[in-house]
C-alpha positions in Angstrom: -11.5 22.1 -26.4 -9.3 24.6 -27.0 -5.7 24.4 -26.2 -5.2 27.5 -24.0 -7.7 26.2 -22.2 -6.3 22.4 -21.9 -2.8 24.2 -21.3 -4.5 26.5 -18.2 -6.1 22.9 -16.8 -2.8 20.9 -16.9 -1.0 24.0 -15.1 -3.0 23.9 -12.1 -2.6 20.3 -12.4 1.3 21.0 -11.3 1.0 24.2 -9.4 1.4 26.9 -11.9 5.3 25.3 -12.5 6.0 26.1 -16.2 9.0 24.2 -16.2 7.5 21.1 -14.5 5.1 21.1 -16.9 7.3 21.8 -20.3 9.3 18.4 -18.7 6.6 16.4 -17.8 4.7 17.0 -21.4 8.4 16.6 -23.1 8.4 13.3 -20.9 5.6 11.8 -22.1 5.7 13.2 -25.6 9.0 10.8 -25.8 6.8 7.5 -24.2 4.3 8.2 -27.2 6.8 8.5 -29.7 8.1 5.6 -28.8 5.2 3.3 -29.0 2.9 4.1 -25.8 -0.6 3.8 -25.9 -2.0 7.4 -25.0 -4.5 7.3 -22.4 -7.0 10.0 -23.8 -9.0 9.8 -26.8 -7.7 11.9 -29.5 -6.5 10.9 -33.4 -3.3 10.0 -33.2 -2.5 11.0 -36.5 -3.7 14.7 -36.8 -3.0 15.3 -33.0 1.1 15.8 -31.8 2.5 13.9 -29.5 2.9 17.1 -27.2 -0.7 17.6 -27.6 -1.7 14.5 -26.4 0.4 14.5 -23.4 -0.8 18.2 -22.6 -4.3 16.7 -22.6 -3.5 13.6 -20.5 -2.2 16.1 -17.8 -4.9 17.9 -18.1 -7.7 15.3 -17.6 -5.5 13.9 -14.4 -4.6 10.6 -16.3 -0.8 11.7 -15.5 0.0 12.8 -12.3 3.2 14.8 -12.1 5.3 15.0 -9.0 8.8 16.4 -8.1 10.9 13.1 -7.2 14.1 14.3 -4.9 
């Protein structure tokens, strides 16, 4: 899939926020660096860690939320 497309999907999947988004994915990106298991199916050694956490959001396997 391309990644326009994965980037539109995860989007909706916070409202159209840009900025939620850009945290959330920056977020996770950190978790994988840092020895998470990534809950999507992609090579983790040709795919970025950004990537990966773009697609997770997209597929719905990370639900972002606004905590206040």
């Amino acid at each position: 899939m391309r990644l326009e497309k994965v980037i539109a999907q995860a989007l909706e999947k916070v409202g159209f926020d840009r900025y939620l988004l850009a945290s959330a994915v920056g977020k996770r990106a950190q978790e994988l660096s840092r020895g998470s298991e990534p809950l999507v199916k992609l090579d983790k050694k040709n795919a970025k860690y950004a990537d990966i956490a773009l697609y997770e959001i997209a597929q719905g396997k990370i639900v972002v939320s606004i905590e206040g």
